[in-house]
N, CA, C and O atoms as a GROMACS GRO file, in nm:
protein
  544
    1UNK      N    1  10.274   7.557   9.281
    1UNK     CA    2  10.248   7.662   9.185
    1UNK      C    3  10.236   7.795   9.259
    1UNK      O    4  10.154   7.803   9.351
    2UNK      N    5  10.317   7.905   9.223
    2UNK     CA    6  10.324   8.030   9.327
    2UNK      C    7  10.298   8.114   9.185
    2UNK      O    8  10.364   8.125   9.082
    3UNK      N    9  10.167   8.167   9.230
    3UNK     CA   10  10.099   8.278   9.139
    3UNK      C   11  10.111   8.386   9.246
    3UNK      O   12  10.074   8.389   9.363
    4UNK      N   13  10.176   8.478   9.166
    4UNK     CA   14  10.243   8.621   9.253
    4UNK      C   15  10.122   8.796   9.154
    4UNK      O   16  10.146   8.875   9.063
    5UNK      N   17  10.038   8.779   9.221
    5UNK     CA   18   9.998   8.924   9.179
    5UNK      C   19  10.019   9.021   9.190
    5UNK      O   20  10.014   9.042   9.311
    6UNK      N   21  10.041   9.103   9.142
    6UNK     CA   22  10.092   9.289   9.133
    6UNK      C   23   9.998   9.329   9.105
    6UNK      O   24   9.960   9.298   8.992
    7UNK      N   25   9.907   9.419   9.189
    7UNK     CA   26   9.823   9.528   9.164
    7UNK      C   27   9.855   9.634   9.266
    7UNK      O   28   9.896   9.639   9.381
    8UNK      N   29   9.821   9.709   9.177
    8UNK     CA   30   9.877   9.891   9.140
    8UNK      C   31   9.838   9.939   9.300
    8UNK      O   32   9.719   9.919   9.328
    9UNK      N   33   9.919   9.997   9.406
    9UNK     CA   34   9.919  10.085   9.513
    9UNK      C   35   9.943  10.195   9.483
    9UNK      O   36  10.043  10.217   9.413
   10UNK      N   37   9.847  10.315   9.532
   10UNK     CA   38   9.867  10.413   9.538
   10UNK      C   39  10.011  10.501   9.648
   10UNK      O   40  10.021  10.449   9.760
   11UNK      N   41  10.103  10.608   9.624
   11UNK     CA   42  10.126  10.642   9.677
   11UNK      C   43  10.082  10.709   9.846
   11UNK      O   44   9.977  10.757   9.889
   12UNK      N   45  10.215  10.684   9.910
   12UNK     CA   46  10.158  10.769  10.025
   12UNK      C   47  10.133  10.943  10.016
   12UNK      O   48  10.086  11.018  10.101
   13UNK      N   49  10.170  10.966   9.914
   13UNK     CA   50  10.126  11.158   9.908
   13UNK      C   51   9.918  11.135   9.860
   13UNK      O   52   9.838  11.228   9.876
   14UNK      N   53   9.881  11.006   9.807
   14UNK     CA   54   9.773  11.054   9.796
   14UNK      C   55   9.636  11.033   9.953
   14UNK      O   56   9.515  11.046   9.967
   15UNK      N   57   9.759  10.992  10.044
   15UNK     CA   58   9.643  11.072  10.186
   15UNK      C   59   9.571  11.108  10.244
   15UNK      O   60   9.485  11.062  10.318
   16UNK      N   61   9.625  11.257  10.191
   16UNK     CA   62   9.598  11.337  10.268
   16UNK      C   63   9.412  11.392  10.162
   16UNK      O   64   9.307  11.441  10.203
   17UNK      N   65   9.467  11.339  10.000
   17UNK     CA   66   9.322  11.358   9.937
   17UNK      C   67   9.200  11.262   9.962
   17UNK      O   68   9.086  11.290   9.926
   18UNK      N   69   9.243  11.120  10.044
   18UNK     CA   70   9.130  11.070  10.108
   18UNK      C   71   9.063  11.112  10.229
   18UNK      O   72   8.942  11.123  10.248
   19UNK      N   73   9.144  11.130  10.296
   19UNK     CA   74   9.104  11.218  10.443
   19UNK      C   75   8.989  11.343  10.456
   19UNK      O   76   8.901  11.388  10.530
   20UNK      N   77   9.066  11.364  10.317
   20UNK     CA   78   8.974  11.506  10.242
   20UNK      C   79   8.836  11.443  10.196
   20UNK      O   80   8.740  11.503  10.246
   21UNK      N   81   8.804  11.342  10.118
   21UNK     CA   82   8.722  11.314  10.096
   21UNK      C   83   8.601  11.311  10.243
   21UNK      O   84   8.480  11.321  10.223
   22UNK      N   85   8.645  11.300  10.346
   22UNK     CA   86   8.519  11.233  10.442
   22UNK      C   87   8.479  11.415  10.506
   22UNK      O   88   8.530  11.420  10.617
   23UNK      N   89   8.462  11.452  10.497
   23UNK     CA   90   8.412  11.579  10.579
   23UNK      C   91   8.314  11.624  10.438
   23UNK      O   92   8.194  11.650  10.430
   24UNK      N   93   8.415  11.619  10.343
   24UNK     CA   94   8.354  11.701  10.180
   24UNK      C   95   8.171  11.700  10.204
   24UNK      O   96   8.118  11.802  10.250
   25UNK      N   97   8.088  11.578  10.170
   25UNK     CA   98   7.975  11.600  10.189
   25UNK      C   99   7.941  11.677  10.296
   25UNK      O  100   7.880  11.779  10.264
   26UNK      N  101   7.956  11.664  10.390
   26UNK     CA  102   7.883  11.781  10.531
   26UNK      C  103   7.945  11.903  10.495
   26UNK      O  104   7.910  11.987  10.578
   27UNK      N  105   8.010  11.946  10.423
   27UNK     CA  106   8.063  12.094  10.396
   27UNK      C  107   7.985  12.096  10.265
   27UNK      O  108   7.925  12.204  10.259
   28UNK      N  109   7.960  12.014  10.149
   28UNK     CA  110   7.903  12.021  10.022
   28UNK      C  111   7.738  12.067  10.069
   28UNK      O  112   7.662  12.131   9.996
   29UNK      N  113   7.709  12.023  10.195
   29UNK     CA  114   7.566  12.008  10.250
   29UNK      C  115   7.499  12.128  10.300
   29UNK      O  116   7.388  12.175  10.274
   30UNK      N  117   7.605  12.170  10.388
   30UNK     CA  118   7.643  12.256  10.460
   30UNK      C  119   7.606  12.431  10.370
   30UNK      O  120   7.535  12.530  10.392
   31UNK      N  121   7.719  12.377  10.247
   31UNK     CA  122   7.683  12.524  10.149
   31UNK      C  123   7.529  12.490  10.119
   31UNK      O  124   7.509  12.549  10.013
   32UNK      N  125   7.456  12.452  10.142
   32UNK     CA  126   7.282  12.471  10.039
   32UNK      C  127   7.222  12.533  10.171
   32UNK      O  128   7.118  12.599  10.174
   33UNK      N  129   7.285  12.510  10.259
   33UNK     CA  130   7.208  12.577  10.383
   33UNK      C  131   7.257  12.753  10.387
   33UNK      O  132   7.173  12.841  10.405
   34UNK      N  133   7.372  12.777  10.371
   34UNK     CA  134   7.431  12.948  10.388
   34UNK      C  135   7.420  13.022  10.226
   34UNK      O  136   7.410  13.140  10.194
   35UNK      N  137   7.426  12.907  10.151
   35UNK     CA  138   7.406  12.996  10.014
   35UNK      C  139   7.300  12.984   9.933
   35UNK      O  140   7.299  12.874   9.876
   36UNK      N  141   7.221  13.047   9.909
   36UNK     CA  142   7.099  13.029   9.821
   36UNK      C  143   7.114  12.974   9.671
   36UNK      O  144   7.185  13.021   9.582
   37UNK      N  145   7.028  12.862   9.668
   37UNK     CA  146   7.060  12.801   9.490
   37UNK      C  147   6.940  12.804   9.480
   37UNK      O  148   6.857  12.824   9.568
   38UNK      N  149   6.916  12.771   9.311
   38UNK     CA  150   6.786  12.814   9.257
   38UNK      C  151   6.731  12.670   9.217
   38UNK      O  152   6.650  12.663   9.125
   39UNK      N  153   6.767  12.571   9.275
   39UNK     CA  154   6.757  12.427   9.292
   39UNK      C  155   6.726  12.372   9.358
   39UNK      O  156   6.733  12.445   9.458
   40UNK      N  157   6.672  12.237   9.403
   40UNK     CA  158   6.667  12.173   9.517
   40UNK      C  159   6.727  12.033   9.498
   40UNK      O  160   6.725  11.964   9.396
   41UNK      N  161   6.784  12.004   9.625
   41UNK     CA  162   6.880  11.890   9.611
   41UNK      C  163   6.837  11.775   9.636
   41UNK      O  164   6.837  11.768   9.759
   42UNK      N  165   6.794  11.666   9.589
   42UNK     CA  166   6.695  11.563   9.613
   42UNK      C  167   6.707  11.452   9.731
   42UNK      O  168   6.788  11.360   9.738
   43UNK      N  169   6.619  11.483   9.811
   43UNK     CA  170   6.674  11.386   9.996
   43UNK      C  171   6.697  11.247   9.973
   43UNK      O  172   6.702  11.170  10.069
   44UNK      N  173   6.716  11.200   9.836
   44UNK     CA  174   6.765  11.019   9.812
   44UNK      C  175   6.926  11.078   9.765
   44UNK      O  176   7.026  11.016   9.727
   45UNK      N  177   6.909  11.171   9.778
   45UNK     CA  178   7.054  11.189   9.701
   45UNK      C  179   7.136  11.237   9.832
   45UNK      O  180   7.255  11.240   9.802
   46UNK      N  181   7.122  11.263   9.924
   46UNK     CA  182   7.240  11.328  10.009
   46UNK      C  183   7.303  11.219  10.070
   46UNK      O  184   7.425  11.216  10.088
   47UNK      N  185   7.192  11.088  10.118
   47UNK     CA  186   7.290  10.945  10.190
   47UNK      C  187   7.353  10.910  10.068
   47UNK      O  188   7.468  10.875  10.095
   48UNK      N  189   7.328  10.902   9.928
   48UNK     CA  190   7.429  10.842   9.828
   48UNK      C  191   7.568  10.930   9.808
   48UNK      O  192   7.678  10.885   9.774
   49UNK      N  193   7.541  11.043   9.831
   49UNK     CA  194   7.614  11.176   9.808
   49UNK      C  195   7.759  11.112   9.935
   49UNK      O  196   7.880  11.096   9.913
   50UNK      N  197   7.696  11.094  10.034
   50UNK     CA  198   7.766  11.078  10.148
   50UNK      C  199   7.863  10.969  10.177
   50UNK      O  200   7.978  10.969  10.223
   51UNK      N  201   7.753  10.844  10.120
   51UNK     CA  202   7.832  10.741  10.091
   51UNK      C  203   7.928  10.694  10.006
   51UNK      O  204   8.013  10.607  10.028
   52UNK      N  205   7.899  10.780   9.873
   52UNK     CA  206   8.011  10.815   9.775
   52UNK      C  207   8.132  10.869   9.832
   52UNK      O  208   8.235  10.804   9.815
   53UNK      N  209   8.136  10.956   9.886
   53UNK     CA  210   8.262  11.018   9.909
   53UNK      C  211   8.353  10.893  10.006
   53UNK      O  212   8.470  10.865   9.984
   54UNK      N  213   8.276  10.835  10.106
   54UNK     CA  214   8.348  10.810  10.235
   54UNK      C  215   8.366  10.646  10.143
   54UNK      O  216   8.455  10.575  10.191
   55UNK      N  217   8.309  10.600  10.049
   55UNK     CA  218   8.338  10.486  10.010
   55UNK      C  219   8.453  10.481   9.882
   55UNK      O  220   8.501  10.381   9.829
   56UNK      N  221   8.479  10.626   9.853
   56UNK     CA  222   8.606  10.637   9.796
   56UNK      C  223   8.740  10.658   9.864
   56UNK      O  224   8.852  10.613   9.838
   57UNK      N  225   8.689  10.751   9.972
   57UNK     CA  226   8.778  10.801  10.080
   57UNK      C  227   8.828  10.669  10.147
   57UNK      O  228   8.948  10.684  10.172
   58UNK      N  229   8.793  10.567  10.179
   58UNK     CA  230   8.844  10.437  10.243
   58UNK      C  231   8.881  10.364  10.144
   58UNK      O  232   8.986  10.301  10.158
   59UNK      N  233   8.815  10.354  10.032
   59UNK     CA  234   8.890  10.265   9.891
   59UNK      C  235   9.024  10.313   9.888
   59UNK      O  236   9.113  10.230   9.906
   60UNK      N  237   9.058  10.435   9.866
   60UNK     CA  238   9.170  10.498   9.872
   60UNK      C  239   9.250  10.469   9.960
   60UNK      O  240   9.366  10.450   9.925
   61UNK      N  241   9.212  10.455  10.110
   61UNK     CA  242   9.313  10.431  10.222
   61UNK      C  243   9.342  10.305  10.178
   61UNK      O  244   9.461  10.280  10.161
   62UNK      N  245   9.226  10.179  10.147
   62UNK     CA  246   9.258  10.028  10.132
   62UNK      C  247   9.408  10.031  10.028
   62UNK      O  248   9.495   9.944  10.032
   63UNK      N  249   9.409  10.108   9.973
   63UNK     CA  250   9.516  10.099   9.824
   63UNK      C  251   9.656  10.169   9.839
   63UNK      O  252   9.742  10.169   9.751
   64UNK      N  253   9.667  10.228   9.964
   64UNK     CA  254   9.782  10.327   9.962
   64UNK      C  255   9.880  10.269  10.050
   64UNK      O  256   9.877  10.241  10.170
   65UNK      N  257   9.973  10.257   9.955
   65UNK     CA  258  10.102  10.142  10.026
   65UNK      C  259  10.186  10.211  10.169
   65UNK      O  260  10.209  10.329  10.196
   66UNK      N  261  10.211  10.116  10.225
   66UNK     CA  262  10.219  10.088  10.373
   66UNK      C  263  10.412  10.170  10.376
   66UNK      O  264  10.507  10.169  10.298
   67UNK      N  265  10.393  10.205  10.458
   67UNK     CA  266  10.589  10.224  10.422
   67UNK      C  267  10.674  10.116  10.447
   67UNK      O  268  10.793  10.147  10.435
   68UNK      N  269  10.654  10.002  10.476
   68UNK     CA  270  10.715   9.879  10.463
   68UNK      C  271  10.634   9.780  10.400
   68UNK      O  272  10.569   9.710  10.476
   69UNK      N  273  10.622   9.753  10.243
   69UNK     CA  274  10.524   9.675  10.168
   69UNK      C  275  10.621   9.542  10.133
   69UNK      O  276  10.707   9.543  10.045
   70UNK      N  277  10.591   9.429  10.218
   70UNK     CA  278  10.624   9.313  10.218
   70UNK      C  279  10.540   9.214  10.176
   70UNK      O  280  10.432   9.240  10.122
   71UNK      N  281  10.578   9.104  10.195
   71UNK     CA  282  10.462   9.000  10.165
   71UNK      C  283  10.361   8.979  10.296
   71UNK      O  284  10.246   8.941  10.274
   72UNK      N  285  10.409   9.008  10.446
   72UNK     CA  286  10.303   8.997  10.548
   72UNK      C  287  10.195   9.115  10.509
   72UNK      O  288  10.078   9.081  10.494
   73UNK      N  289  10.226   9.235  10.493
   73UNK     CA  290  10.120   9.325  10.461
   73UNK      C  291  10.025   9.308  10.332
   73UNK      O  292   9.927   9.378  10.307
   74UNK      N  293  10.074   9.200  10.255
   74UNK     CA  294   9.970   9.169  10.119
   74UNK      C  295   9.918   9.052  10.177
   74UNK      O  296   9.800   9.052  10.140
   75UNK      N  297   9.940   8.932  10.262
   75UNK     CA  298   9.908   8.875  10.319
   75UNK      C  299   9.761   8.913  10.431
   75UNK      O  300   9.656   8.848  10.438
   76UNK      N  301   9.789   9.006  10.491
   76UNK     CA  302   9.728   9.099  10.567
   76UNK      C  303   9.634   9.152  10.491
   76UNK      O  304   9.531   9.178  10.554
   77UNK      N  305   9.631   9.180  10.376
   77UNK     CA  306   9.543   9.244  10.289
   77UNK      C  307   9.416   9.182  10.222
   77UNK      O  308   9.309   9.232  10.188
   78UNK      N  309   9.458   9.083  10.217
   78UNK     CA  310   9.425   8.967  10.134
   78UNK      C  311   9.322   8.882  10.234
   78UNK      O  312   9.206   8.864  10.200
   79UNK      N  313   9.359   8.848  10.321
   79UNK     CA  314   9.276   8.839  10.483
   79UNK      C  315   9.161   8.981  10.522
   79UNK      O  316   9.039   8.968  10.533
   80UNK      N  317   9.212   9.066  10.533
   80UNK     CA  318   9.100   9.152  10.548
   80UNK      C  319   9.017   9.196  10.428
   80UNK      O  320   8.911   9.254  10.449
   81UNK      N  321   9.068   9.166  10.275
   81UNK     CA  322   8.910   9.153  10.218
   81UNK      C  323   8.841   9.025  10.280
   81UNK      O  324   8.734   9.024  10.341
   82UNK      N  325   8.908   8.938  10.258
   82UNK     CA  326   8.779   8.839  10.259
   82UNK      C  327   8.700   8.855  10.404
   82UNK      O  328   8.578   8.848  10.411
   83UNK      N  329   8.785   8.877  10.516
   83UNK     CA  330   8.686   8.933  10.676
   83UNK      C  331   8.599   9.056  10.603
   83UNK      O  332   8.489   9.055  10.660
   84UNK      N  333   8.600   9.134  10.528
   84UNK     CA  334   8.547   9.251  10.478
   84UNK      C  335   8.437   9.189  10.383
   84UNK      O  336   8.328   9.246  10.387
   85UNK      N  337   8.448   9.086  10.302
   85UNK     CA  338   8.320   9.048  10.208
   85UNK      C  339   8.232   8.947  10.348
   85UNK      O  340   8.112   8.965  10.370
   86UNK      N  341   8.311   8.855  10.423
   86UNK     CA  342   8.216   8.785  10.509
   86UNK      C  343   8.143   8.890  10.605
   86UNK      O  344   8.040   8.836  10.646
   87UNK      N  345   8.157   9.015  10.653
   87UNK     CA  346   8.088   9.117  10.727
   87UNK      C  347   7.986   9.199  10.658
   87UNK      O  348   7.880   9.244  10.701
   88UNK      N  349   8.063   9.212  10.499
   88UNK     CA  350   7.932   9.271  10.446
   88UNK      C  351   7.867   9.196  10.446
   88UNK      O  352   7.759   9.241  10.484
   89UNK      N  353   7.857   9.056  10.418
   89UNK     CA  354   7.700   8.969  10.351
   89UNK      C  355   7.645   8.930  10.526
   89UNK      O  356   7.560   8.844  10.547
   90UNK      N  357   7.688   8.981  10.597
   90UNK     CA  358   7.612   8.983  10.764
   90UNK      C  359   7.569   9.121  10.798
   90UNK      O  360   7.464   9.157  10.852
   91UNK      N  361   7.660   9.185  10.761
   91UNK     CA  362   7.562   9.326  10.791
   91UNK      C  363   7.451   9.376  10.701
   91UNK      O  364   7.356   9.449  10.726
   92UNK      N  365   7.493   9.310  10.579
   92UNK     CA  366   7.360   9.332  10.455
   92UNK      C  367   7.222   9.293  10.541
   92UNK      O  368   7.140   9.375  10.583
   93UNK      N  369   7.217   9.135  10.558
   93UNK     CA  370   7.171   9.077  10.605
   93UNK      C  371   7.105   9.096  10.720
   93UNK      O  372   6.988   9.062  10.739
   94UNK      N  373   7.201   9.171  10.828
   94UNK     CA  374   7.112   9.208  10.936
   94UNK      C  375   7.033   9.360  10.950
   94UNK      O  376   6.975   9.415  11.043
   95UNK      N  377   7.067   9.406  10.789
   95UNK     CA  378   6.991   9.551  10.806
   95UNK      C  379   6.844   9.484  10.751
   95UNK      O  380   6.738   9.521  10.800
   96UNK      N  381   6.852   9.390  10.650
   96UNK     CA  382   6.748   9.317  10.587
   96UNK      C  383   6.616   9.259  10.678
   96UNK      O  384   6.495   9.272  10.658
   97UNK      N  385   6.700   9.181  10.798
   97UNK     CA  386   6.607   9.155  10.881
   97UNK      C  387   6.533   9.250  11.002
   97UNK      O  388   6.417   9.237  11.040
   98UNK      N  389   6.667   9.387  11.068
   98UNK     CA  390   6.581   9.461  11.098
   98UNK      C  391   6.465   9.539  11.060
   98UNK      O  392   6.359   9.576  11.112
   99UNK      N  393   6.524   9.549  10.953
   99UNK     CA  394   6.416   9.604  10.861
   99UNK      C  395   6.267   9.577  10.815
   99UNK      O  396   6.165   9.637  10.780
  100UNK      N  397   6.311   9.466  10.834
  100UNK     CA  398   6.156   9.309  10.782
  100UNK      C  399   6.098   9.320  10.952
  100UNK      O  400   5.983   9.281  10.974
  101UNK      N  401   6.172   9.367  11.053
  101UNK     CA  402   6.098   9.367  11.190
  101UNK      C  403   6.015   9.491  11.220
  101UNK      O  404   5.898   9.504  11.254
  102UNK      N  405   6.159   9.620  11.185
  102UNK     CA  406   6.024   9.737  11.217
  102UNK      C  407   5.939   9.758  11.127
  102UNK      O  408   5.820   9.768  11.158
  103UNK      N  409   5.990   9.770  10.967
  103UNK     CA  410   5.882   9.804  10.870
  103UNK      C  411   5.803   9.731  10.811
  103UNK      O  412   5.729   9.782  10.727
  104UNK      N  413   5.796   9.607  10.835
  104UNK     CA  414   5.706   9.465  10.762
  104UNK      C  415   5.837   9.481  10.643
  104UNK      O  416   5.934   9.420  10.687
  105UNK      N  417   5.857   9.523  10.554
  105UNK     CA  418   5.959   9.512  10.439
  105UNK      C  419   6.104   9.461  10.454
  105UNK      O  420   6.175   9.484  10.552
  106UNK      N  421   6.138   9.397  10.361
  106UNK     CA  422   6.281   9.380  10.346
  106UNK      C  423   6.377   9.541  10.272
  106UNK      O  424   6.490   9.585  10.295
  107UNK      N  425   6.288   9.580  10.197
  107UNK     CA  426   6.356   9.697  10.083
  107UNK      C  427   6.339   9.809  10.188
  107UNK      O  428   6.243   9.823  10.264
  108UNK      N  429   6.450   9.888  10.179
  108UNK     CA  430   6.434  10.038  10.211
  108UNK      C  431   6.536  10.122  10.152
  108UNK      O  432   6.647  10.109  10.102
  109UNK      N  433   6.442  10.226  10.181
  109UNK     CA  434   6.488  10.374  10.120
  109UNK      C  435   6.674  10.397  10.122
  109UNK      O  436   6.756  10.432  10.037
  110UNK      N  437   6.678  10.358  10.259
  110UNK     CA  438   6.850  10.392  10.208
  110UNK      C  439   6.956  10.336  10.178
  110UNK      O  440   7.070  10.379  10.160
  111UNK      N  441   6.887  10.179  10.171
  111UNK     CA  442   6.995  10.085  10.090
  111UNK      C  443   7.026  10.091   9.927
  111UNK      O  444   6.929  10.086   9.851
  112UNK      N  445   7.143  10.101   9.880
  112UNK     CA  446   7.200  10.136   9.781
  112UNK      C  447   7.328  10.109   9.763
  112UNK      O  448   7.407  10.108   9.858
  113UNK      N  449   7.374  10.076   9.607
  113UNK     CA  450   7.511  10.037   9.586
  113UNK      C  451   7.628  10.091   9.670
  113UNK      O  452   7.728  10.023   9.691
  114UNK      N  453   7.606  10.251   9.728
  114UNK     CA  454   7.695  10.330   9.767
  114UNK      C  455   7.705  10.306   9.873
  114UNK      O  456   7.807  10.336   9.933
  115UNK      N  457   7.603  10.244   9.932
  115UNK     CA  458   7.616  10.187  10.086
  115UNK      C  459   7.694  10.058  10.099
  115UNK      O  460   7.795  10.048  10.169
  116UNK      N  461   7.647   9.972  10.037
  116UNK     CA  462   7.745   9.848  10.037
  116UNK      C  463   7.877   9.854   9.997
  116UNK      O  464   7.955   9.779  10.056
  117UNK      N  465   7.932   9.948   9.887
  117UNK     CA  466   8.063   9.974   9.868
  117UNK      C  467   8.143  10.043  10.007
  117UNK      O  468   8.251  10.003  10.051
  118UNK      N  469   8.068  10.150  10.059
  118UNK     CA  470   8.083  10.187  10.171
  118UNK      C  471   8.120  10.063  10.316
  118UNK      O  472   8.216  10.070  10.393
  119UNK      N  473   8.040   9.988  10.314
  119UNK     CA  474   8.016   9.924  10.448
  119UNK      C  475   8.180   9.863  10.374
  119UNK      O  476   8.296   9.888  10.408
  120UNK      N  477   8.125   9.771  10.255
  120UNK     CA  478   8.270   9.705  10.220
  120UNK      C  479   8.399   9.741  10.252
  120UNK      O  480   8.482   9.664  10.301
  121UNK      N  481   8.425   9.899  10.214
  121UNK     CA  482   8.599   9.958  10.203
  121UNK      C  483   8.607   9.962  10.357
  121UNK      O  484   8.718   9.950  10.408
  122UNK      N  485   8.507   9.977  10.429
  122UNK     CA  486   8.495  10.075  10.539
  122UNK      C  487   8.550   9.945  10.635
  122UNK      O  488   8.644   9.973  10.710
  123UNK      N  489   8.487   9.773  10.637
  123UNK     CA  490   8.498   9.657  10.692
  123UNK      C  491   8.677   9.629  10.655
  123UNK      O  492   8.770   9.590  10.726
  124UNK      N  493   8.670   9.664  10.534
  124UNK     CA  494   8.808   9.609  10.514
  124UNK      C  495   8.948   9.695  10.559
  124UNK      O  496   9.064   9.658  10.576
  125UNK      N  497   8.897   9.801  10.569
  125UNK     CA  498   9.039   9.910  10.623
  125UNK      C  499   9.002   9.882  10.752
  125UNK      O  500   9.107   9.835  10.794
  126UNK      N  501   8.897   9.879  10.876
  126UNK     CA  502   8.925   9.833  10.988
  126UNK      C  503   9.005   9.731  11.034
  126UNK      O  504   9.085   9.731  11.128
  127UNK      N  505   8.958   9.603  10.920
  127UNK     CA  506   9.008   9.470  10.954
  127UNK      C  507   9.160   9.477  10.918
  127UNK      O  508   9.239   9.424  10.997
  128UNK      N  509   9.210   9.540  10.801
  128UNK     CA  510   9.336   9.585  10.784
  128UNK      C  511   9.448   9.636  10.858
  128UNK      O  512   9.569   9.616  10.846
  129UNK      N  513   9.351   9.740  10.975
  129UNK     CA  514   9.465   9.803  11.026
  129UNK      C  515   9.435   9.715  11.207
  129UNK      O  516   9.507   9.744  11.303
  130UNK      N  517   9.333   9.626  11.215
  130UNK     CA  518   9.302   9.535  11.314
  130UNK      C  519   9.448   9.407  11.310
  130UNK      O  520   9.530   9.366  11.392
  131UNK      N  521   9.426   9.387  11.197
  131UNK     CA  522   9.539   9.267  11.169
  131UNK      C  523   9.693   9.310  11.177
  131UNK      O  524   9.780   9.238  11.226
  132UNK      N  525   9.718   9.447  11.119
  132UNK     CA  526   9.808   9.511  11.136
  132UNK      C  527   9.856   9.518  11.265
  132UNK      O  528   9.972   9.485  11.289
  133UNK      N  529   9.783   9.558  11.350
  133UNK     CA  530   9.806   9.568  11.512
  133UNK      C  531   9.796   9.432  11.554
  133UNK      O  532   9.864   9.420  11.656
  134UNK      N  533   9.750   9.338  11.526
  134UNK     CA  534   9.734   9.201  11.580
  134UNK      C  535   9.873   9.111  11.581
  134UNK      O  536   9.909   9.027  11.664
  135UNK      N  537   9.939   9.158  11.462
  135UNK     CA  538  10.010   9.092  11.426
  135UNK      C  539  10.180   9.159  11.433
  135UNK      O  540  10.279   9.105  11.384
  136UNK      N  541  10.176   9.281  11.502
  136UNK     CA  542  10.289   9.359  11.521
  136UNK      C  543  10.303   9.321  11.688
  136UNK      O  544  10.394   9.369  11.755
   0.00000   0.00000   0.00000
């Protein structure tokens, strides 16, 4: 039984707008420091702020087709999520236990959805372009 999936790749023109994404927060950050606002920006919000961007910015790279899109590179793909879900539930894990060492707690302040989406895209475009080279 050969079940063949098609899901949607982004072009290679969209890039150069992920690339863009990873600096954005430290320049978004950056302006509250040179320009005066009549606001204050809340300090749980700048690691989510941060992790948002760079966990779209690599979602994006994960999705943007290869200039030779064959079956080894979906193959390849397909392999580095799952190395990408087995690293997150170890790195979850080992922030959990450092954590339970220095602070007595398991919970802290800067764990959040945006982080794990982060660690996720971030595990899987390494392992992606790891396998890529492994296998060329």
């Amino acid at each position: 039984m050969n079940f063949e999936f098609k899901y949607p790749l982004l072009s290679r023109k969209w890039k150069w707008v992920a690339y863009a994404l990873f600096p954005f927060p430290i320049i978004f950050l950056l302006s509250f420091i040179f320009i005066p606002y009549s606001f204050e920006f809340p300090q749980e919000a700048v690691a989510d702020l941060m992790y948002l961007c760079w966990a779209i910015g690599f979602g994006m790279l994960n999705f943007i087709k290869e200039s030779k899109e064959d079956e080894m590179i979906e193959q390849l793909r397909l392999k580095a999520f799952a190395m990408g879900v087995f690293y997150l539930i170890w790195g979850l894990a080992a922030i959990a236990i450092i954590q339970l060492f220095t602070q007595g707690s398991i919970f802290t302040d800067f764990m959040s959805a945006y982080l794990a989406v982060w660690l996720l895209n971030t595990y899987i475009f390494f392992n992606f372009h790891y396998l890529k080279w492994k296998n060329s």
